[in-house]
MARKOLVO-104851 format. One record per residue (C-alpha): residue number from 1; x, y, z; residue in one letter. Coordinates in Angstrom, 1 decimal, decimal comma, always signed. Last residue first. Layout:
<sites>
SITE_seq_c1_c2_c3_type
SITE_NUM_X_Y_Z_A;
...
</sites>
This chain:
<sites>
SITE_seq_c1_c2_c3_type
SITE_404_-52,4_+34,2_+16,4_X;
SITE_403_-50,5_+31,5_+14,7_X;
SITE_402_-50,3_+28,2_+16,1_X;
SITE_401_-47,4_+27,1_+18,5_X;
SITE_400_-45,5_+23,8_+18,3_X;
SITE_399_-43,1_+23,3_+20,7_X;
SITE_398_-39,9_+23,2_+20,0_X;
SITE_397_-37,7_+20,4_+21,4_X;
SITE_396_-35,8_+19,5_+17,9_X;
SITE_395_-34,3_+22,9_+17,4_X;
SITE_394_-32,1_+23,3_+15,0_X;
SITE_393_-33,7_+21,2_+12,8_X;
SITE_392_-37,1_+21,9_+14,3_X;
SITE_391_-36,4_+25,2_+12,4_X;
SITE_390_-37,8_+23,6_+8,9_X;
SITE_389_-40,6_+21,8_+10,6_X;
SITE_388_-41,7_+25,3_+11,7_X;
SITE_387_-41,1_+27,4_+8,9_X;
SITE_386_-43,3_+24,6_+7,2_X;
SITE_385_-45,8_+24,9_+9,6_X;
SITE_384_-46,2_+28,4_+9,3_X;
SITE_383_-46,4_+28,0_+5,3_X;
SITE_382_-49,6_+25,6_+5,7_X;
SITE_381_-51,3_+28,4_+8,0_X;
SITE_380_-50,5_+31,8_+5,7_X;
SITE_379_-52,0_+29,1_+2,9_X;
SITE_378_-55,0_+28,0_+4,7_X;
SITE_377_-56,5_+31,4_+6,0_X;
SITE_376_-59,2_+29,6_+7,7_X;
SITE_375_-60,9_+27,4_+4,6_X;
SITE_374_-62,3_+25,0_+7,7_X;
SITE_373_-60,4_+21,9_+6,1_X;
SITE_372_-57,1_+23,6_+5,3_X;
SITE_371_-56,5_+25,0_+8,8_X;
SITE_370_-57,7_+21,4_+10,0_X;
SITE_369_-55,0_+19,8_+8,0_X;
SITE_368_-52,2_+22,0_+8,9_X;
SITE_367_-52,7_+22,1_+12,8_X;
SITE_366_-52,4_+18,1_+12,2_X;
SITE_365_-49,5_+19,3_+10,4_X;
SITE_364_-48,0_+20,8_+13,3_X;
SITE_363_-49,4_+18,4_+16,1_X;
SITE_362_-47,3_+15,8_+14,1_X;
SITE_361_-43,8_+17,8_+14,0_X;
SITE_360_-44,5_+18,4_+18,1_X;
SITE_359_-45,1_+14,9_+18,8_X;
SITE_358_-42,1_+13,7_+16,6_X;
SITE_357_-41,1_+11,8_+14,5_X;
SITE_356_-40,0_+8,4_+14,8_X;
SITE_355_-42,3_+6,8_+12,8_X;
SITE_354_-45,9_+5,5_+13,4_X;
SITE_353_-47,4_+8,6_+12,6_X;
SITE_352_-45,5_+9,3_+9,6_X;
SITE_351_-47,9_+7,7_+7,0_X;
SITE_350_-51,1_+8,5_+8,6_X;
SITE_349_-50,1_+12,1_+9,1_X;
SITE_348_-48,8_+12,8_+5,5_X;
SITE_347_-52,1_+11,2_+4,0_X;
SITE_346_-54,4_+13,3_+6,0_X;
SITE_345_-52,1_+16,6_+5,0_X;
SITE_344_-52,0_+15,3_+1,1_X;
SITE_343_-55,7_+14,8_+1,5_X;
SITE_342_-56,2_+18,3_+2,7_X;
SITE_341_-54,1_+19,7_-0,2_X;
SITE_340_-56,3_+17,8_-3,0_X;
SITE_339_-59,1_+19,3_-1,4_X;
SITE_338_-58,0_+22,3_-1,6_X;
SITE_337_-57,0_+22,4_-5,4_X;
SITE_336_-56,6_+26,0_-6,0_X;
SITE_335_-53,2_+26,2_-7,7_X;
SITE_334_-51,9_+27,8_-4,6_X;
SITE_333_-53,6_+25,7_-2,0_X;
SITE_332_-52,2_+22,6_-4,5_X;
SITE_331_-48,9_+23,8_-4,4_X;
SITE_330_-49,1_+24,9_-0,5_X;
SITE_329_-49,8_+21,3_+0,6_X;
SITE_328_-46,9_+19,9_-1,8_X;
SITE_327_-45,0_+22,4_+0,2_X;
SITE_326_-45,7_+20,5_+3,3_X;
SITE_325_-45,3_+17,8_+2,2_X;
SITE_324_-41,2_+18,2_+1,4_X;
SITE_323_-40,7_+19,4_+5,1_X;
SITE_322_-42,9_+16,5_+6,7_X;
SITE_321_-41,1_+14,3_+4,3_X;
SITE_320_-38,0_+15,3_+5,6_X;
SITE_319_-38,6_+15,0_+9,1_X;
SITE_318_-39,5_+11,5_+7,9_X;
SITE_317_-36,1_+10,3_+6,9_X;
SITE_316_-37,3_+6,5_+7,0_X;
SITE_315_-35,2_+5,9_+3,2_X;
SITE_314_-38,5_+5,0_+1,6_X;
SITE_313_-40,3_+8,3_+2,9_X;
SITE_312_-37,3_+10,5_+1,9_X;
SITE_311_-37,6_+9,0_-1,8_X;
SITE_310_-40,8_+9,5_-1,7_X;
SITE_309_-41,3_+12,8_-0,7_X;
SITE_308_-38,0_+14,0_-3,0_X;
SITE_307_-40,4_+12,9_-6,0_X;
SITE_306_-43,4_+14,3_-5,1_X;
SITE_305_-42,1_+17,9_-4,9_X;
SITE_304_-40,5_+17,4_-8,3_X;
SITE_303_-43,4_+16,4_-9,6_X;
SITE_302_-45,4_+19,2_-8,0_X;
SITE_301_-43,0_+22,4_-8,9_X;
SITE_300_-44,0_+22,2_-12,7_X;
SITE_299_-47,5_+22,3_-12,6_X;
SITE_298_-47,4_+24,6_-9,5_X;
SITE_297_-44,8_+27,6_-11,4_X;
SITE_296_-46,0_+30,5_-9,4_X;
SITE_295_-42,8_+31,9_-8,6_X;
SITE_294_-42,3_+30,2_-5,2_X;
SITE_293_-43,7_+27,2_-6,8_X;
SITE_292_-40,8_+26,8_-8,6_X;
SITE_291_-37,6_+27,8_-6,2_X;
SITE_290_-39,7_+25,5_-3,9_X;
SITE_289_-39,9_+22,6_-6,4_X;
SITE_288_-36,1_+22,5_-7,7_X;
SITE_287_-35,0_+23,2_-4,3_X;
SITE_286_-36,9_+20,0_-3,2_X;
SITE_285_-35,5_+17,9_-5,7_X;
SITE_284_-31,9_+19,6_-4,8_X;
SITE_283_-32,9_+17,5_-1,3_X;
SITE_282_-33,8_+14,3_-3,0_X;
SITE_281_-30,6_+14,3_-5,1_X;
SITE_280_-28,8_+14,6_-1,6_X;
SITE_279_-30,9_+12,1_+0,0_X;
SITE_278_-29,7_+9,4_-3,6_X;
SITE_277_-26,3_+10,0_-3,2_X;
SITE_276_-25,1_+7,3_-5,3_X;
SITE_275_-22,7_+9,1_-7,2_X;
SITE_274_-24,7_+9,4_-9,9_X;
SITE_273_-27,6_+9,8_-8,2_X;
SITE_272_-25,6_+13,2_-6,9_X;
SITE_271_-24,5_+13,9_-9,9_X;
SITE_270_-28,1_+13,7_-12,2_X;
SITE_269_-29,9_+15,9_-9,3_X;
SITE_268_-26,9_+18,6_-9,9_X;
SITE_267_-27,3_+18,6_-13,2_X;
SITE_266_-31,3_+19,4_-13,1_X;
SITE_265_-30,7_+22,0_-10,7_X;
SITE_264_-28,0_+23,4_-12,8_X;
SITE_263_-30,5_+23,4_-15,9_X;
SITE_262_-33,1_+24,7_-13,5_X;
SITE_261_-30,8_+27,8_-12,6_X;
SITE_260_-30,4_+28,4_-16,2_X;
SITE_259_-33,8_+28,9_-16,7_X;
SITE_258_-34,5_+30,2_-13,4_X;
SITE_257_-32,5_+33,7_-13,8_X;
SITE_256_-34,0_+35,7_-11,6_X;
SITE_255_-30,3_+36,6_-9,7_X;
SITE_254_-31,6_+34,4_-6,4_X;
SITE_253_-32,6_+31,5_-9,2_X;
SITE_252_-29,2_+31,8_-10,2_X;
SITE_251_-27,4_+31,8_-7,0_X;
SITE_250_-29,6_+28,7_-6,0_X;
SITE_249_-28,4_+27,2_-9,3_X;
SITE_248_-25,1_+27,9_-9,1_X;
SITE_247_-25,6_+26,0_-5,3_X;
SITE_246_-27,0_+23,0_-6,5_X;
SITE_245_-24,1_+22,8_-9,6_X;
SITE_244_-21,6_+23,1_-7,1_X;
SITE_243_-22,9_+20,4_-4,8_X;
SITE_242_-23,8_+18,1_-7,2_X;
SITE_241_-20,1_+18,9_-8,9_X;
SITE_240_-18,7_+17,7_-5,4_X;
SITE_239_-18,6_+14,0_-5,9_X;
SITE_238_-18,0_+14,3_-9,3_X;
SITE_237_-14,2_+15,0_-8,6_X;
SITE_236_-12,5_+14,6_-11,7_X;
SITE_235_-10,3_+16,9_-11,5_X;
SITE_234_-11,6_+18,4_-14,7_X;
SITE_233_-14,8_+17,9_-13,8_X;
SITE_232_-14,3_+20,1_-10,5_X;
SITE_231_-12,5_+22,9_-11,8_X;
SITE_230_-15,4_+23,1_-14,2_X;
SITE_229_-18,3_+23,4_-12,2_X;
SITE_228_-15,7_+25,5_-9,6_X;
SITE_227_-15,9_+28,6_-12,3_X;
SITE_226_-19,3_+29,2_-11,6_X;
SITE_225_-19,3_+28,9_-7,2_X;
SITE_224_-16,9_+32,3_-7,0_X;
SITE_223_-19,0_+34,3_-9,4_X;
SITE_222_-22,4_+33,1_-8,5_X;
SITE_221_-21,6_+34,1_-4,8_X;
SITE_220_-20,0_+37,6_-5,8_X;
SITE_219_-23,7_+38,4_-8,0_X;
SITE_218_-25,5_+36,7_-5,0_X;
SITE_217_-24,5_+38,7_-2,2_X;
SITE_216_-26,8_+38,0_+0,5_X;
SITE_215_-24,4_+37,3_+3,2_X;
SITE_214_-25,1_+33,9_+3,2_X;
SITE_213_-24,4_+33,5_-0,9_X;
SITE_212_-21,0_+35,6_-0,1_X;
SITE_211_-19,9_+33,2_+2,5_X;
SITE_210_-21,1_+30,0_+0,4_X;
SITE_209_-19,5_+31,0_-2,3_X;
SITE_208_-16,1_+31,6_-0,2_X;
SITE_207_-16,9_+28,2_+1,5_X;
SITE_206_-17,3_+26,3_-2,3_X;
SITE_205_-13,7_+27,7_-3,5_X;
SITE_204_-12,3_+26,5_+0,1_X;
SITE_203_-13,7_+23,0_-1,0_X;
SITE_202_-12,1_+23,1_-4,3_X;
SITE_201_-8,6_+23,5_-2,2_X;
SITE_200_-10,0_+20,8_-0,2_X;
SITE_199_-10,3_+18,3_-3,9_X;
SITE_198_-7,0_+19,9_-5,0_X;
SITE_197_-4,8_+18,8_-2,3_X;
SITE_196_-1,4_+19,5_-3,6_X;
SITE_195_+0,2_+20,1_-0,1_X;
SITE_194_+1,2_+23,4_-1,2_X;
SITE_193_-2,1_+24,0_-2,7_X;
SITE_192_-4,0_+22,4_+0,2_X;
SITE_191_-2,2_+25,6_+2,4_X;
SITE_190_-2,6_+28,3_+0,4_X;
SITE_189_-6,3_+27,6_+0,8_X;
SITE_188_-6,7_+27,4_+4,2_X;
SITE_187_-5,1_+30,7_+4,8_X;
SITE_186_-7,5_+32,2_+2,3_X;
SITE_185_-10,1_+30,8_+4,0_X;
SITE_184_-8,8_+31,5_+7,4_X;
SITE_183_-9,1_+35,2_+6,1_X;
SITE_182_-12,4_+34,8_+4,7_X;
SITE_181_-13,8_+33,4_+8,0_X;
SITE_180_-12,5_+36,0_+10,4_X;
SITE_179_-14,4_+38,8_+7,9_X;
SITE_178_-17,5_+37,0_+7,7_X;
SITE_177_-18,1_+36,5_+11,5_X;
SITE_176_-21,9_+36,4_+11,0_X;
SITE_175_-22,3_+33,0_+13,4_X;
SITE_174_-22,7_+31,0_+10,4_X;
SITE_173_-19,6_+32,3_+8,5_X;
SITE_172_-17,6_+31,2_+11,8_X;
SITE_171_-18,6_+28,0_+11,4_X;
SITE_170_-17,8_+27,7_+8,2_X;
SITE_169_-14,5_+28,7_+8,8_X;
SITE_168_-14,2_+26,6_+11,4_X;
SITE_167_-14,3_+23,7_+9,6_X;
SITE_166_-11,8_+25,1_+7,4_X;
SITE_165_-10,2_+25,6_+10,1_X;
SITE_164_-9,7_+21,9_+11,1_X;
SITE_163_-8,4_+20,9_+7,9_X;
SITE_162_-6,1_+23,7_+7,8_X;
SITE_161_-4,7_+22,3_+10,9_X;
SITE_160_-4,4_+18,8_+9,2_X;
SITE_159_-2,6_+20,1_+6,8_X;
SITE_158_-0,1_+22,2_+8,5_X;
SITE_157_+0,6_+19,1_+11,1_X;
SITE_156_+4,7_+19,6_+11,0_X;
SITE_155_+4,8_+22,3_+13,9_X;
SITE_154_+2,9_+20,5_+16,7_X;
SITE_153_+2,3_+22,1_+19,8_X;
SITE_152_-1,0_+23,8_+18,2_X;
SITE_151_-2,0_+20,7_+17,0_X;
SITE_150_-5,2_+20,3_+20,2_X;
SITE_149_-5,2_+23,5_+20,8_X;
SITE_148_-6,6_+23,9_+16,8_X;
SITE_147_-9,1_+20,9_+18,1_X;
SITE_146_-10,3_+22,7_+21,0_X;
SITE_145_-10,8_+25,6_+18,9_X;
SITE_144_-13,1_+23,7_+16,8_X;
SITE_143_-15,2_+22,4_+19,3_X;
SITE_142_-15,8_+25,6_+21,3_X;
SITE_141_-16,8_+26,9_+18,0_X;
SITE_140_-19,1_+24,1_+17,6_X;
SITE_139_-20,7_+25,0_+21,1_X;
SITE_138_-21,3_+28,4_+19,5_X;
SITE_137_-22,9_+27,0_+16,5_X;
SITE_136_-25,5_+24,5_+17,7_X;
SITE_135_-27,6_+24,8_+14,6_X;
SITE_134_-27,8_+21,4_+14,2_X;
SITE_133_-25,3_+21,1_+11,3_X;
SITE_132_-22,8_+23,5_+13,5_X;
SITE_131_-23,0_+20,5_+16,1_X;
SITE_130_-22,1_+17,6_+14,1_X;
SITE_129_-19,5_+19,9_+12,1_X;
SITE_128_-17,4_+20,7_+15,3_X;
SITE_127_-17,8_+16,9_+16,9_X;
SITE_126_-16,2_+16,0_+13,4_X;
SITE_125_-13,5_+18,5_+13,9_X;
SITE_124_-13,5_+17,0_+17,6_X;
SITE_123_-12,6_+13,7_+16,3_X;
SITE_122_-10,2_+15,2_+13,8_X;
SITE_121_-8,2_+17,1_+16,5_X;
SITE_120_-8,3_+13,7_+18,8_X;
SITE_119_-6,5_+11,5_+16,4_X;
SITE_118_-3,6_+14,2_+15,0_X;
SITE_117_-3,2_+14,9_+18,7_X;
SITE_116_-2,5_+11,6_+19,5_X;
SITE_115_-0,4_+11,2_+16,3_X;
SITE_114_+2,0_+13,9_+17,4_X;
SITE_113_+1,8_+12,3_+20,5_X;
SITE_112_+3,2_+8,9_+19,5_X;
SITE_111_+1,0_+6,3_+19,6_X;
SITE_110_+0,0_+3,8_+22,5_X;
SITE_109_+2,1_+5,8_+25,6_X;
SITE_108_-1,0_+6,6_+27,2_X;
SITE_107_-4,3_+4,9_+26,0_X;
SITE_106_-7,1_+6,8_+24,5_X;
SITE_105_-9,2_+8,5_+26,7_X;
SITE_104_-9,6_+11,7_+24,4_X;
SITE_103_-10,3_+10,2_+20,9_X;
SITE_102_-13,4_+7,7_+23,0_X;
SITE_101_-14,8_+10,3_+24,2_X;
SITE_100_-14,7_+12,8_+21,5_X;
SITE_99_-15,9_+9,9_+19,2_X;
SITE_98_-18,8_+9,2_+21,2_X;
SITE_97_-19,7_+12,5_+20,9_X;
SITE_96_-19,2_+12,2_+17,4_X;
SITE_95_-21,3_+9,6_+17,5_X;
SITE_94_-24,0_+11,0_+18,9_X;
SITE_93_-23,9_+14,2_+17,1_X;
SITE_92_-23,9_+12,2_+13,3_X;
SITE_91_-27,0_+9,7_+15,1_X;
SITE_90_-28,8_+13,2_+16,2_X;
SITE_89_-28,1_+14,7_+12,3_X;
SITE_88_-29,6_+11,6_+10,8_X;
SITE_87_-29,8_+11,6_+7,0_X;
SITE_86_-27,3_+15,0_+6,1_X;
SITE_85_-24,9_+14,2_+8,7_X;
SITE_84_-24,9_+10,5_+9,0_X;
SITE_83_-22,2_+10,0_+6,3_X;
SITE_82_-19,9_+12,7_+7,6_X;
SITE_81_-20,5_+11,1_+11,3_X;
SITE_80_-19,8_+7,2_+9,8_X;
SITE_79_-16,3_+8,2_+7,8_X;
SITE_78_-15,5_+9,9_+11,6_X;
SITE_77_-16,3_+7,1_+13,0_X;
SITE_76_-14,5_+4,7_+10,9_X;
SITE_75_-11,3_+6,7_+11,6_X;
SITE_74_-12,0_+6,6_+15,4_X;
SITE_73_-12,6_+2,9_+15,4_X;
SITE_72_-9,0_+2,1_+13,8_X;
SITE_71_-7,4_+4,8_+15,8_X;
SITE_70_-8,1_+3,0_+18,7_X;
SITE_69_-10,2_+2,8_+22,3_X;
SITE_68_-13,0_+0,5_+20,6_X;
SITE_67_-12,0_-2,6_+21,6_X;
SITE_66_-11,5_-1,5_+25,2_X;
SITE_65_-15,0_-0,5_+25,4_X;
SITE_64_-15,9_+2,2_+27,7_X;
SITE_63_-16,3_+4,4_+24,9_X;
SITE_62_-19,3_+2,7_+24,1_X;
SITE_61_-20,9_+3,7_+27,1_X;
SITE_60_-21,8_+6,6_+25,1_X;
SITE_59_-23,5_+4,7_+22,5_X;
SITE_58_-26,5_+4,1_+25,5_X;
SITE_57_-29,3_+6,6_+24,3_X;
SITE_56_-28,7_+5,2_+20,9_X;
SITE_55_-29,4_+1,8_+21,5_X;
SITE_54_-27,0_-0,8_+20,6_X;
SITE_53_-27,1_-3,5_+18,0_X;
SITE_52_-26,3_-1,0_+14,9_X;
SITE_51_-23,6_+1,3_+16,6_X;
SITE_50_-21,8_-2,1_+18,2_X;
SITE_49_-21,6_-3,3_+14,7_X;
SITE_48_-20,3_-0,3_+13,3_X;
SITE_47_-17,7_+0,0_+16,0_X;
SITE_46_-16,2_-3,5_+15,6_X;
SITE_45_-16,5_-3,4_+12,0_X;
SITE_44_-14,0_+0,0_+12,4_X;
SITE_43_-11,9_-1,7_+14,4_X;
SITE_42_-10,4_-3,7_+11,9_X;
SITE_41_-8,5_-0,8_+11,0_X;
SITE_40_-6,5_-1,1_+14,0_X;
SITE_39_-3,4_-3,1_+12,0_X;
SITE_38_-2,7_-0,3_+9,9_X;
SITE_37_-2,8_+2,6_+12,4_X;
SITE_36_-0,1_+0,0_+14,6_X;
SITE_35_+2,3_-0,6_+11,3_X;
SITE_34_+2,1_+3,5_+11,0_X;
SITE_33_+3,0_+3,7_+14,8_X;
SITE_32_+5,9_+1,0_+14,5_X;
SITE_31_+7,3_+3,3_+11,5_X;
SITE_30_+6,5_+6,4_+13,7_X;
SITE_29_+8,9_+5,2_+16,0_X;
SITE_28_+11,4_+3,8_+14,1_X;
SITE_27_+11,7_+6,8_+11,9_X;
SITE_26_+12,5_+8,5_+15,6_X;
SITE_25_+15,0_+5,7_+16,4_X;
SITE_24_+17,2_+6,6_+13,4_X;
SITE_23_+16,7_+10,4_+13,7_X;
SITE_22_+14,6_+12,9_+12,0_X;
SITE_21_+15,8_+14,9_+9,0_X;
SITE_20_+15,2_+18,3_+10,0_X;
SITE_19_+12,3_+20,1_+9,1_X;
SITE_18_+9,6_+17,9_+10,2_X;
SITE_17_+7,2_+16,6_+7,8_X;
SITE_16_+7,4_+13,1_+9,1_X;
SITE_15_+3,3_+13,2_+10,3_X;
SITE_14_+1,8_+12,2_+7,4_X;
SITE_13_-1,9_+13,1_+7,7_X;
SITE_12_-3,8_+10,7_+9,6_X;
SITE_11_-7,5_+10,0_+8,0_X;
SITE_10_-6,3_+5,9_+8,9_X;
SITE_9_-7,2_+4,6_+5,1_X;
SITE_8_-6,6_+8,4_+2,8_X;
SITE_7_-2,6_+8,5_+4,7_X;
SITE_6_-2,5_+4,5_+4,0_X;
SITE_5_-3,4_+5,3_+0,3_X;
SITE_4_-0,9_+8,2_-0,4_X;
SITE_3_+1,7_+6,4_+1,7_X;
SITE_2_+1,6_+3,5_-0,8_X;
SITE_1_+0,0_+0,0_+0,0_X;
</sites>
């Protein structure tokens, strides 16, 4: 296996980058640690099997496993957390919690330290991202900066310490700190070029559009996020052209331009099946048909609309659903077709009430369904509960409160 692939297996960036030459017994060391990262991967089907036969509410007694206090489990935890972020945000916050745990008790004396702190930096990266994704932004912070402490000894881990910021970058772009995040963006940057790391260098490209696109800058958003579509074919990574093409699009439809935009929609829906990301097709799905029926456009909004339903229904994402139905409720208020609305509210409640959702999401459409029924200001009422269900994300114990 070459150093490129064992770097990419055990997420631990080479850590021989010293200055000077290292000595005899140092290349030893970190030899013996490499063999050690190697061997641990088998971990990682420890973990995931652990994950799937216990509980969620008791993962954190996890970290009390032996078995599970290596690098092997940590690496497939973090592959588990990025996985789980867009279907399961609470799973993806749970185990990077678990992660944190785990990352921080490890053994004394087991890996060198340089490699210690390489381990735990990531796991609280990951813990970083869990909690930002929830809306949780000033405990990410926290997170973040605990993993920049984490390297800050260390001299030879410039990669992964531009890993970490961009994290926080993105963090810091949520909480309004635009300025701080630009600079670590450019910082960032510099750095995956020198390290020849085109796919995060493409990723700091994506952050500055996403900067300008959340401070409401469209034009500067469109013109960092265009020139990415073909950055990213030509390096081949078709992983991220969904995302680039998604967020043209939302620049676009922003600019009034929804004929291109839909073109970019469209592309980005054909990536990400692609690619197998069948949630992420399902979410641009939903762009598709709210950028449509914002302007009017039912007919064409509905299939769309329909479509990312489904698929979020048949993967047990029914948070999603609730979401996605709810603007299939306000296409058919829109287009005049009440009835048709009420049924998609009876239909929406009969099919997620015995999933995990919860009380509150239910009450919401249920509020939804008898607003459509008595013809009492239906659409203003279907729209609340969307708002709702959308901020539910960041807030899963909101109660449910009808408009006055």
């Amino acid at each position: 296996m070459s150093g490129e692939q064992r770097k990419k297996e055990t997420n631990v960036v080479s850590f021989a980058r010293a200055e000077r030459k290292p000595d005899a017994s140092r290349i030893a060391e970190f030899s013996a640690a490499a063999r050690k990262l190697l061997r641990e991967r088998s971990s990682g089907d420890v973990v995931s099997r652990l994950l799937r036969e216990t509980p969620r509410d008791e993962w954190p007694r996890l970290a009390e496993n032996e078995e599970l206090r290596n690098s092997g489990a940590l690496d497939r935890l973090s592959r588990d957390v990025a996985a789980a972020l867009e279907k399961d945000p609470t799973d993806a916050l749970a185990m990077s919690s678990l992660a944190t745990s785990i990352a921080e008790t490890l053994p004394a004396g087991e890996y060198p330290p340089i490699v210690v702190a390489q381990l735990r930096a990531h796991a609280w990266k990951d813990r970083a991202q869990a909690l930002s994704y929830v809306g949780r932004d000033a405990e990410a912070l926290e997170a973040i900066e605990r993993a920049e402490s984490l390297l800050e000894p260390f001299a030879a881990v410039s990669h992964d310490r531009a890993i970490v910021r961009l994290v926080k970058a993105i963090v810091l772009q949520h909480l309004k700190e635009w300025d701080a995040s630009l600079a670590l963006l450019v910082e960032c940057r510099r750095v995956f070029a020198d390290h020849k790391d085109a796919k995060r260098t493409l990723h700091c490209g994506m952050a500055e559009g996403g900067l300008h696109f959340r401070k409401g800058d469209y034009k500067k958003a469109y013109n960092s996020y265009a020139p990415l579509v073909e950055i990213a074919r030509d390096g081949q990574f078709t992983d991220s052209l969904g995302s680039i093409h998604n967020n043209v699009g939302l620049c676009l439809t922003e600019l009034g331009d929804l004929s291109a935009a839909t073109i970019h929609f469209s592309e980005a829906v054909r990536y990400f099946n692609d690619s197998g990301r069948r949630m992420e097709a399902a979410r641009t799905e939903v762009s598709i048909g709210f950028h449509l029926l914002r302007r009017n456009n039912v007919d064409l909004a509905l299939p769309h609309l329909t479509a990312a339903r489904d698929a979020f229904l048949g993967n047990d994402m029914p948070e999603e659903a609730s979401i996605c139905g709810t603007l299939m409720m306000e296409a058919m208020l829109v287009g005049g077709h009440d009835r048709k609305a009420r049924i998609i509210a009876r239909e929406l409640s009969t099919q997620l009430g015995t999933s995990r959702i919860s009380r509150q999401a239910l009450d919401a459409i249920a509020y939804a369904e008898n607003a459509i029924e008595a013809h009492d200001d239906a659409l203003a009422a279907v729209r609340h509960v969307h708002a709702f269900l959308e901020s539910l994300r960041a807030d899963p114990e909101r109660a449910f409160v009808a408009p006055r």
